[in-house]
C-alpha positions in Angstrom: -69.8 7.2 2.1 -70.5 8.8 5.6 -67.3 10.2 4.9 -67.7 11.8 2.0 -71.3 13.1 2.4 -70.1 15.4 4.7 -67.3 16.7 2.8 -70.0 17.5 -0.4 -70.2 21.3 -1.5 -67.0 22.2 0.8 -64.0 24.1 -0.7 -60.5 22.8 0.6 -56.9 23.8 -0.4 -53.6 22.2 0.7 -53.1 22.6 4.2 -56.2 23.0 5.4 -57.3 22.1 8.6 -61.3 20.5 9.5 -62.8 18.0 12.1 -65.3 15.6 11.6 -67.3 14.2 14.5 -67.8 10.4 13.7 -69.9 7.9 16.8 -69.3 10.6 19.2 -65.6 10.9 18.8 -64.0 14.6 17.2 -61.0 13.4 14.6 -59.0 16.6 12.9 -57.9 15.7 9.2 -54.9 17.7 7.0 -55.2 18.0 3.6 -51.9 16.9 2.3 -52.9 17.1 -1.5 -54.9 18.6 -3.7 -55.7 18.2 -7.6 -56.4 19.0 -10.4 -56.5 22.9 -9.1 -55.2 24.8 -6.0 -58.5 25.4 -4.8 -61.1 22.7 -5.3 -64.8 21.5 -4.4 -65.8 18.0 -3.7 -68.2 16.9 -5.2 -69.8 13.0 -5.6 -67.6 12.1 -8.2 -64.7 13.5 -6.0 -62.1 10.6 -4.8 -61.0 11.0 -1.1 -57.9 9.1 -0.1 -57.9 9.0 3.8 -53.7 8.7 5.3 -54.1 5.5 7.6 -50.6 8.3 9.4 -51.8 10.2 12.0 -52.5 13.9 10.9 -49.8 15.3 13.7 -47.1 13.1 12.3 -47.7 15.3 9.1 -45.2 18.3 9.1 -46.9 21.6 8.1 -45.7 23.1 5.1 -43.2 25.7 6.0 -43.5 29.8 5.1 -40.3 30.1 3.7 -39.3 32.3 0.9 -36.1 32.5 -1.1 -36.3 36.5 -0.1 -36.0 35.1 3.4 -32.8 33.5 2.6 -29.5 36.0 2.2 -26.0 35.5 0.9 -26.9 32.6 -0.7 -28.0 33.5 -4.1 -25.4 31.5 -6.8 -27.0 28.6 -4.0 -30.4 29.0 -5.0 -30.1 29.4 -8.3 -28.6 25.7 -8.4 -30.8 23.9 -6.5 -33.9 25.9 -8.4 -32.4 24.5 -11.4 -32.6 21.2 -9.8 -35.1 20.9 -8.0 -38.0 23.4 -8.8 -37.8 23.2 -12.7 -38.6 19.5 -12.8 -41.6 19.8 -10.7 -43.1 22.9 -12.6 -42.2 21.8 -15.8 -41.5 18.1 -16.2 -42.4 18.3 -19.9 -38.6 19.9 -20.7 -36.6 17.2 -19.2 -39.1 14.8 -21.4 -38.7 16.9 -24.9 -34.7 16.2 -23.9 -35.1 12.4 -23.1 -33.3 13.2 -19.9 -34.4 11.6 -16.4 -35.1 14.8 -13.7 -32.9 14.9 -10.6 -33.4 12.6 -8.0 -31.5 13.6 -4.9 -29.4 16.8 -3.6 -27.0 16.9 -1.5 -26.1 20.1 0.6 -22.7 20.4 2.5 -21.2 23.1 4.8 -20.5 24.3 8.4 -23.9 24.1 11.0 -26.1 27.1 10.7 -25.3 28.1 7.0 -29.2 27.6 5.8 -28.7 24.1 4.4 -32.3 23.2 6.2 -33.2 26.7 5.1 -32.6 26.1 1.7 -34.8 22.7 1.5 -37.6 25.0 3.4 -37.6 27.2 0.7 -37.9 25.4 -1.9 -40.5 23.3 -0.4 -42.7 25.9 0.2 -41.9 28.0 -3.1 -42.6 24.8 -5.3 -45.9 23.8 -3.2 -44.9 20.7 -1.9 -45.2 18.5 1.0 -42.3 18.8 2.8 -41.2 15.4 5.1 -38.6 16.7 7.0 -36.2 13.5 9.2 -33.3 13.7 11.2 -30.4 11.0 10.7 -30.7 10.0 14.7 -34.6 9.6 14.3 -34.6 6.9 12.1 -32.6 4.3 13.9 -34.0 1.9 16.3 -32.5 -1.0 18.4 -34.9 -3.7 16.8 -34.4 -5.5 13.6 -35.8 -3.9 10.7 -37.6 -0.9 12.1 -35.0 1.6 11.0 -35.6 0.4 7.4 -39.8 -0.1 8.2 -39.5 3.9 8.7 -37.9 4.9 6.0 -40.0 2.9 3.6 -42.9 4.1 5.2 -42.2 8.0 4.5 -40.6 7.2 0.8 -44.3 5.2 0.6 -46.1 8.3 1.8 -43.8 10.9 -0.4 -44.2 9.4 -3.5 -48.7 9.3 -2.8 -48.5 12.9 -1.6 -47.1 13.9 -5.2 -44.8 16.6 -5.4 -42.7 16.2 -2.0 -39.5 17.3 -1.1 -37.8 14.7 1.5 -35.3 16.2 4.2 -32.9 14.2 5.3 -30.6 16.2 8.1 -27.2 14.7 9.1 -27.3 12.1 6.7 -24.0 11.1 7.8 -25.5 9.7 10.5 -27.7 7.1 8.8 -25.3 6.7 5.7 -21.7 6.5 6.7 -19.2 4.5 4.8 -20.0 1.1 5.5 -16.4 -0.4 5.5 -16.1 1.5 8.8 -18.8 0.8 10.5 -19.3 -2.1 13.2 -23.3 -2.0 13.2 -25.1 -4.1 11.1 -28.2 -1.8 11.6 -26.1 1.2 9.8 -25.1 -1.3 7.0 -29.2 -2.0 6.3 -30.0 1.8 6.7 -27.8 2.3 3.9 -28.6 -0.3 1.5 -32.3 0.5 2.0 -31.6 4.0 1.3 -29.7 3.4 -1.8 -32.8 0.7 -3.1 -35.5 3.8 -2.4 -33.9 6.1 -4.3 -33.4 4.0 -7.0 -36.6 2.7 -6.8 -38.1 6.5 -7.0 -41.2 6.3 -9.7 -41.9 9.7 -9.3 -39.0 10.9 -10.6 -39.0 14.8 -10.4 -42.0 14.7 -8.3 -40.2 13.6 -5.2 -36.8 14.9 -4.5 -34.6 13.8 -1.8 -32.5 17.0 0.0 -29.7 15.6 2.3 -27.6 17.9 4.6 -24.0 17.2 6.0 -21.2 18.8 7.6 -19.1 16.1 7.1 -20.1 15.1 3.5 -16.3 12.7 3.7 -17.8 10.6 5.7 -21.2 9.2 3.5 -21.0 6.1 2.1 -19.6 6.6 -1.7 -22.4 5.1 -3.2 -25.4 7.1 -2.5 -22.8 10.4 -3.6 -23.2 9.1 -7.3 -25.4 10.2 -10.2 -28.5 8.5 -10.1 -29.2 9.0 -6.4 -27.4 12.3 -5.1 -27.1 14.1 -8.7 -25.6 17.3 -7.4 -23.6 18.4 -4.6 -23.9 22.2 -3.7 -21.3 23.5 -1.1 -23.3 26.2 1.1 -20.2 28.0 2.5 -19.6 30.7 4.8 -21.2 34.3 3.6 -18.8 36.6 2.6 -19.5 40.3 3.6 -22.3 41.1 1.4 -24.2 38.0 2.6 -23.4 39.0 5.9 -25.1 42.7 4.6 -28.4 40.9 3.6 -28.7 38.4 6.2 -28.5 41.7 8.5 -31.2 42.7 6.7 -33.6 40.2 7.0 -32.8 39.8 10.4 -33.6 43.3 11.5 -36.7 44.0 9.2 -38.8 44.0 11.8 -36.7 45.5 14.6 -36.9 49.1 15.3 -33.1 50.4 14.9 -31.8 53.6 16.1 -30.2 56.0 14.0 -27.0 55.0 14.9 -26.7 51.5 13.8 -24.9 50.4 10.5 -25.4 47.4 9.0 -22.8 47.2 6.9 -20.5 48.2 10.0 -21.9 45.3 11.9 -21.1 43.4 8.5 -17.3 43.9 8.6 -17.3 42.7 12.3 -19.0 39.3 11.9 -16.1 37.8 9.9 -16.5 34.0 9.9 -20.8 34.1 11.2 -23.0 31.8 9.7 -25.8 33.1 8.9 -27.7 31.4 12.2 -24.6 32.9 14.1 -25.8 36.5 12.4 -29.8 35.5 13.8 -28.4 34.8 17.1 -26.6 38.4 16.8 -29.6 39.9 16.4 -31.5 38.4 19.1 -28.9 38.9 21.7 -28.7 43.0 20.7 -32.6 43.0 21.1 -32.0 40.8 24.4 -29.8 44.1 25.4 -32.5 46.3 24.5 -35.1 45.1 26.3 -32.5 44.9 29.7 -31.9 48.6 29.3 -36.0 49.0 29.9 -36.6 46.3 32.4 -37.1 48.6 35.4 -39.6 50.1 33.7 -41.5 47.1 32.0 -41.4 45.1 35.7 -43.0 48.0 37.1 -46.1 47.9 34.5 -48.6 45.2 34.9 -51.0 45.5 32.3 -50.2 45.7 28.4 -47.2 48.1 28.1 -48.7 51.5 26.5 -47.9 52.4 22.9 -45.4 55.5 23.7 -43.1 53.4 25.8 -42.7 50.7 23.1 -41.9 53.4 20.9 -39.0 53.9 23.4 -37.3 50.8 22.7 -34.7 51.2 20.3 -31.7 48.4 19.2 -28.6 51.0 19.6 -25.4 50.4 18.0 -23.8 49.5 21.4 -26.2 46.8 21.5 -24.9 45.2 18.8 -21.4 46.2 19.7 -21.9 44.5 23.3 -23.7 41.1 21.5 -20.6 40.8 19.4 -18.4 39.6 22.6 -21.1 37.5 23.4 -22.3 35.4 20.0 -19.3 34.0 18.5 -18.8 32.5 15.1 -19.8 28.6 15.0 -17.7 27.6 12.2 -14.4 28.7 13.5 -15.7 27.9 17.1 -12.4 25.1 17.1 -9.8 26.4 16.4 -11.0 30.4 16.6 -8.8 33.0 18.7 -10.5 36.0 19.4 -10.2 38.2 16.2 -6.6 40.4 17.1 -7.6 44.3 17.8 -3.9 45.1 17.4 -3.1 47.5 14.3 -0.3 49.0 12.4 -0.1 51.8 15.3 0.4 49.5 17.3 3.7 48.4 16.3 6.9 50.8 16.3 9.2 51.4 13.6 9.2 48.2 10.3 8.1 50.4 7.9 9.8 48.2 5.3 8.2 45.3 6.6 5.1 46.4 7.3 5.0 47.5 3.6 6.1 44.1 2.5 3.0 42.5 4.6 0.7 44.6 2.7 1.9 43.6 -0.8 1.8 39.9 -0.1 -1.0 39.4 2.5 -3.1 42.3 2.9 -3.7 42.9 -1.5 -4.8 39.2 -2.3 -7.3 39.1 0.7 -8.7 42.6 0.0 -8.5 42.6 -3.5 -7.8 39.1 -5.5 -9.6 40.9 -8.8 -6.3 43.0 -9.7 -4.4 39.8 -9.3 -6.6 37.9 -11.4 -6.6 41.1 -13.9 -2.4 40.6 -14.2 -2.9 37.2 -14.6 -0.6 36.1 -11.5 -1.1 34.2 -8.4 -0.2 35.8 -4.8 2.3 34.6 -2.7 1.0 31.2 -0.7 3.1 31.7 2.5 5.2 33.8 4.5 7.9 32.9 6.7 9.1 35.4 9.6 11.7 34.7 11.4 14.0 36.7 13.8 15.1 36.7 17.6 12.2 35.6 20.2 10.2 38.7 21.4 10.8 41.3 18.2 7.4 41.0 17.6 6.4 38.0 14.7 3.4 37.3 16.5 2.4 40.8 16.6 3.0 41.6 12.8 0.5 38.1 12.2 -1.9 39.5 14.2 -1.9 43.2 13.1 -1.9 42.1 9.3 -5.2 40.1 10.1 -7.0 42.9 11.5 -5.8 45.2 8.6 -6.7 42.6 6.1 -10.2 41.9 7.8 -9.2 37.9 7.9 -10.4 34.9 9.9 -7.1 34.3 11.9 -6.3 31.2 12.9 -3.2 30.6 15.7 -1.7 27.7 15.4 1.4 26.7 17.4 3.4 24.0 16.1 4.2 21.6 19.2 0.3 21.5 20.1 -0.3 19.6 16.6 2.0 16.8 17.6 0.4 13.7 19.1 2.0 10.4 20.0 -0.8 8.4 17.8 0.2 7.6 14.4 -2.0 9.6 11.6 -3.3 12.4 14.4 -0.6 15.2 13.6 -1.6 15.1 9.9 -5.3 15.1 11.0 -4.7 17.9 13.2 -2.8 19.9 10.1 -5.5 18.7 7.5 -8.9 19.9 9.8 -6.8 23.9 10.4 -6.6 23.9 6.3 -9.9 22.6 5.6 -11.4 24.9 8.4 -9.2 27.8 6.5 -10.5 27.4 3.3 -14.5 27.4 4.8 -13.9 30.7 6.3 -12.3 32.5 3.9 -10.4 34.7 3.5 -8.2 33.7 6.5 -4.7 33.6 7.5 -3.3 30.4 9.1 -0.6 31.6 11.7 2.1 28.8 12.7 4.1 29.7 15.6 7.2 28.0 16.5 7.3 26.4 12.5 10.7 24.9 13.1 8.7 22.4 15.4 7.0 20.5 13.1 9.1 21.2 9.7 12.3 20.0 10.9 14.6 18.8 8.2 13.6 15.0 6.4 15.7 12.6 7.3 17.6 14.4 10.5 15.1 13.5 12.7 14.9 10.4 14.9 10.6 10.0 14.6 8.5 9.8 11.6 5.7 12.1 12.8 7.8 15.2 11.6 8.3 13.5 8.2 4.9 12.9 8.0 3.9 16.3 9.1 6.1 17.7 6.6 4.6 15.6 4.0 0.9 16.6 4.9 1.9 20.6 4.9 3.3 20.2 1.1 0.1 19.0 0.0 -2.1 21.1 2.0 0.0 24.8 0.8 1.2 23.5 -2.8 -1.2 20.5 -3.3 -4.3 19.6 -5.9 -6.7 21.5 -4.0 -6.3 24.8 -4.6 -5.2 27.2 -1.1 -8.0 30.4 -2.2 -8.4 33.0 -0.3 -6.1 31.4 2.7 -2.6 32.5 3.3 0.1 31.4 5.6 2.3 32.9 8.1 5.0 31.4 9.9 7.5 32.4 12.8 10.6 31.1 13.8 13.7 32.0 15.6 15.5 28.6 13.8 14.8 29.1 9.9 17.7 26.8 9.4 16.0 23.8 11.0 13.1 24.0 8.0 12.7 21.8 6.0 14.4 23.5 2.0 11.1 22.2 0.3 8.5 24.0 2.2 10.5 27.3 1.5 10.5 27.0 -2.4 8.6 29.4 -4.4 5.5 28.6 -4.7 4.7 27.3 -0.9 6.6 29.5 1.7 7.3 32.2 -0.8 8.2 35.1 0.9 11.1 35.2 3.9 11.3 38.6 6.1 13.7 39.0 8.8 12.7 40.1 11.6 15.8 42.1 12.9 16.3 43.2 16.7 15.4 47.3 16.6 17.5 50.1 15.8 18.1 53.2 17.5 14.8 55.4 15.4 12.2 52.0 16.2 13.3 51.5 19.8 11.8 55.0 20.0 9.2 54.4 18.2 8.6 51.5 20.4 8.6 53.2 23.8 6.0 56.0 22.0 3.5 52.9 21.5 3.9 51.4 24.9 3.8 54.7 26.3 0.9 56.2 24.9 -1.4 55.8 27.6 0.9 56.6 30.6 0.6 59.8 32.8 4.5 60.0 32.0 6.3 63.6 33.9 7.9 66.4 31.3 11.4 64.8 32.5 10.7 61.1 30.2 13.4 61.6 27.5 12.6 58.7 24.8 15.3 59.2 22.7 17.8 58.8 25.8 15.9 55.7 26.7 15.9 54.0 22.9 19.9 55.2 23.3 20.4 52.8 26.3 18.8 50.1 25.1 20.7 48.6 22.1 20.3 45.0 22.0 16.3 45.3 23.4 14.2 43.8 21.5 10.5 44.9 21.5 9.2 42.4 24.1 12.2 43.4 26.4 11.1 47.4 25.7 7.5 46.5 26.5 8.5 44.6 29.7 11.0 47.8 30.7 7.5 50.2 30.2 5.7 48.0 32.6 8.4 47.8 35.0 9.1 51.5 35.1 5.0 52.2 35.7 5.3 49.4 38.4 7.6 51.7 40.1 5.2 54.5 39.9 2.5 52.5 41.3 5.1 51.6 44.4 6.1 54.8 45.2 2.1 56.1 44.8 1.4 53.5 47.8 4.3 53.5 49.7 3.6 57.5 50.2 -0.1 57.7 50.1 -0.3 59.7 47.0 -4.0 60.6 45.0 -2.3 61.3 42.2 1.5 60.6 40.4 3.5 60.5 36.8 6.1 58.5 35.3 9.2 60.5 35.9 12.7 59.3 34.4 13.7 58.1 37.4 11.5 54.9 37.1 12.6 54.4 34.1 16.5 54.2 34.8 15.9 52.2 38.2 13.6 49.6 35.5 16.3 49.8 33.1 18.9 49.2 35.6 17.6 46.1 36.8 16.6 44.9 33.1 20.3 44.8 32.6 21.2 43.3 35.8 18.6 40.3 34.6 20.0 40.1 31.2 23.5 39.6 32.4 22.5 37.0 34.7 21.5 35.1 31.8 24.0 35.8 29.9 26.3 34.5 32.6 24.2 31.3 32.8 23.9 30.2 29.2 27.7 31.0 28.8 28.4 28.4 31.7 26.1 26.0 29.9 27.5 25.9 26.7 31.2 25.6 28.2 30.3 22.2 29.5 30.3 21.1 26.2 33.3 20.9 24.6 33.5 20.8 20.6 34.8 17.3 18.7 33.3 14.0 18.8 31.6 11.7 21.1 
């Protein structure tokens, strides 16, 4: 009665913070639930229901809006039709005689909005949001783990609508065949009796989150408990344009910045990789004016705030600084190297385009013909005539995730781990779309089935057919591969419909070897006398990593010279060039003489 008398006449809303003094000691009090209105007034016939939970245990209702969320709109549509409808409007799922959603479960790489999301709808839907972590829950003595999540189920379902969070669920729910624990095996079957015991059904939802949604125990991912599944992927460049947006609302930009710029560089960013992004570039800012803030001890005046601007090179220098999360495992940084960059195949250049560089940029015109691009391509050619260089160049022209690979790092002496390693770069591929999947070395770990002496390579072979041609559709991913052995592959991965396509790679003619020296040449002082054409004439049988290495040697010789005689100043002359050359060729037949000593110890017939 105390109680109540002093609440009498006093207007509260959901939220709401007040104190009451009571024998000499100050207690604060959240109101966690209000009805029949928003906005109400107790009065005596008012019940009060005091929380026996301590009011700081209480999470306050986060301000989040779905306008606060970008790039993920399909994703909020879906989980506004399973969540919010319900709790506004229970009466529809009644006039259908259909039971309102009882669980969601989110999946997708850390920092995509997944807690976002559950924020949102939380706070757009009015509820009281209890938010847990996985980890949190368990304890070392027996029953506590279970005690606490009956206790916040218990105070969900009195606190009428509530959305409960659960983050890493995989945590407190993994399969239980695998698990030693017997506390994990409880945690789960308590889990799965709460949410079938929901009353409230509709006005209490349960929103799990996961990166590793393979991993939950199979029950709880049934209708009943977690009706829906939504995939919250990687944004694609127009999410990456509104994310921007939100991000930098409330920063003041110069007039040089472009958002959809910066949008085209953060291929593979989350949309937390995108916030960090933004911070860092203001970060930058704020260094640039440090001098003149340390010098200042009071409040900074108005017209030197209005100084601080977040410049394009701010941005520009973050972006080697904030990397993307989700490809942080297997990411190399995103190649710089362009067509330009790469003398003479024209043809195959042109080829790469058709095959690679179309489907990424452009999958609609596919769709419109009603075919499907090319899966794979294999190149394959002499070592150092520049495979590597055309992957990488057609993933900076195609604006794609690339993703190096080279085969003998996937192998592993434990049984199962190669096909692991193959089946995390695909599934890794596929969140980051587009993306190219570059195998180096391929021969490595396709060899032929049934020529080889282990099982692993069989195997590997095995889990590579599924992944390019298997029930899961490749979208969005494509595959390169280089060899210098294409007659070691095994015939099945190089049927249409895996490894499609198969360029050769020849050594360079005459017209690329030029073309060649004018790319690695571009940037040195080089003297009138530099003839290219005599150069790509003396070099038949170079192939472009043997040009490149002829370039450096020939500036190397510049760079002597300019010590040896003290010069400020000096230019490639011809002279460099031949004396490089010269001893290129001396090298080469060296090895020649080498390998042709090597392979005359063996002598052809049977052992």
């Amino acid at each position: 009665p105390y109680f109540h008398e002093r609440l009498l006449d006093k207007p509260f809303i959901k939220g709401m913070k007040f104190d009451i003094t009571i024998v000499g000691t100050t207690l604060r009090f959240i109101v966690t639930n209000v009805s029949p209105k928003k906005c109400v007034r107790v009065t005596p016939e008012t019940r009060v229901v005091i929380s026996e939970k301590p009011a700081k245990e209480l999470e306050k209702l986060p301000r989040v809006r779905y306008e606060d969320i970008g790039g993920l709109k399909n994703e909020i549509e879906l989980i506004r039709e399973m969540v919010e409808l319900p709790m506004k409007h229970p009466e529809v799922f009644e006039r259908l005689g259909i039971g309102a959603p009882k669980g969601v479960l989110l999946t997708g790489p850390p920092g995509c909005g997944k807690t976002l999301i559950a924020k949102a709808v939380a706070s757009e839907t009015d509820s009281n949001f209890y938010s847990l972590a996985g980890p949190e829950i368990m304890s070392k003595y027996y029953g506590e783990s279970e005690k606490r999540l009956r206790e916040i189920f218990e105070e969900a379902e009195k606190s009428a609508p509530s959305i409960i969070f659960i983050d890493e669920i995989d945590s407190i729910a993994p399969k239980r065949e695998e698990v030693t624990g017997e506390v994990e095996r409880r945690v789960v079957a308590q889990l799965l009796t709460l949410m079938d015991g929901l009353k409230s059904r509709g006005q209490v939802v349960v929103i799990a989150a996961t990166n590793r949604p393979d991993s939950i125990d199979p029950a709880l991912r049934r209708p009943g408990r977690f009706d829906r599944e939504i995939r919250i992927g990687v944004p694609d460049e127009k999410g990456r344009f509104e994310i921007l947006q939100i991000h930098t609302r409330g920063m003041p930009l110069d007039e040089d910045v472009n958002l959809k710029e910066l949008a085209e560089k953060t291929l593979g960013f989350t949309g937390a990789d995108i916030e960090a992004l933004c911070k860092e570039a203001a970060m930058k800012a704020i260094k640039e004016h440090l001098p003149t803030i340390k010098r200042m001890e009071e409040r900074l005046p108005t017209e030197i705030l209005e100084k601080i601007k977040v410049k394009r090179k701010h941005f520009l220098d973050a972006l080697t600084q904030v990397e993307p999360s989700a490809m942080r495992e297997v990411l190399i940084n995103k190649p710089n190297i362009t067509w330009n960059d790469i003398g003479g195949l024209d043809d195959v250049k042109g080829l790469l385009r058709e095959v690679v560089e179309w489907p990424l940029k452009d999958p609609e015109s596919f769709r419109e013909l009603g075919i499907k691009p090319p899966k794979g391509v294999l190149l394959y050619g002499p070592p150092g005539c520049g495979k590597t260089l055309l992957a990488k160049a057609i993933a900076n022209e195609s604006n794609a995730n690339f993703i190096a690979v080279k085969g003998p790092e996937l192998l592993s002496k434990w049984v199962g781990e190669s096909e692991k390693h193959v089946r995390e770069i695909f599934r890794k591929a596929r969140q980051v779309a587009p993306s190219i999947i570059f195998f180096d070395e391929f021969d490595s770990i396709s060899k032929i089935r049934g020529r080889t002496l282990t099982d692993v390579t069989e195997r590997m072979v095995n889990q590579l057919l599924t992944e390019i041609d298997g029930i899961e559709e490749l979208e969005g991913v494509v595959v390169i591969a280089a060899t210098n052995r294409p007659d070691l592959i095994d015939p099945s991965l190089l049927r249409p419909g895996r490894i499609d396509l198969k360029i050769e790679i020849p050594l360079p003619d005459e017209k690329t070897r030029e073309e060649i020296f004018k790319v690695h040449t571009r940037k040195m002082p080089l003297d009138k006398d530099v003839n290219l054409k005599e150069l790509a004439e003396k070099t038949s049988g170079f192939t472009g990593a043997d040009i490149e290495a002829l370039c450096r040697e020939a500036a190397m010789n510049a760079l002597r010279e300019k010590k040896r005689k003290n010069l400020r100043k000096i230019k490639v002359r011809m002279e460099h060039f031949e004396n490089a050359l010269k001893e290129m060729k001396e090298k080469m037949e060296e090895m020649r003489k080498k390998r042709k000593k090597a392979n005359s110890e063996f002598e052809p017939g049977y052992i």
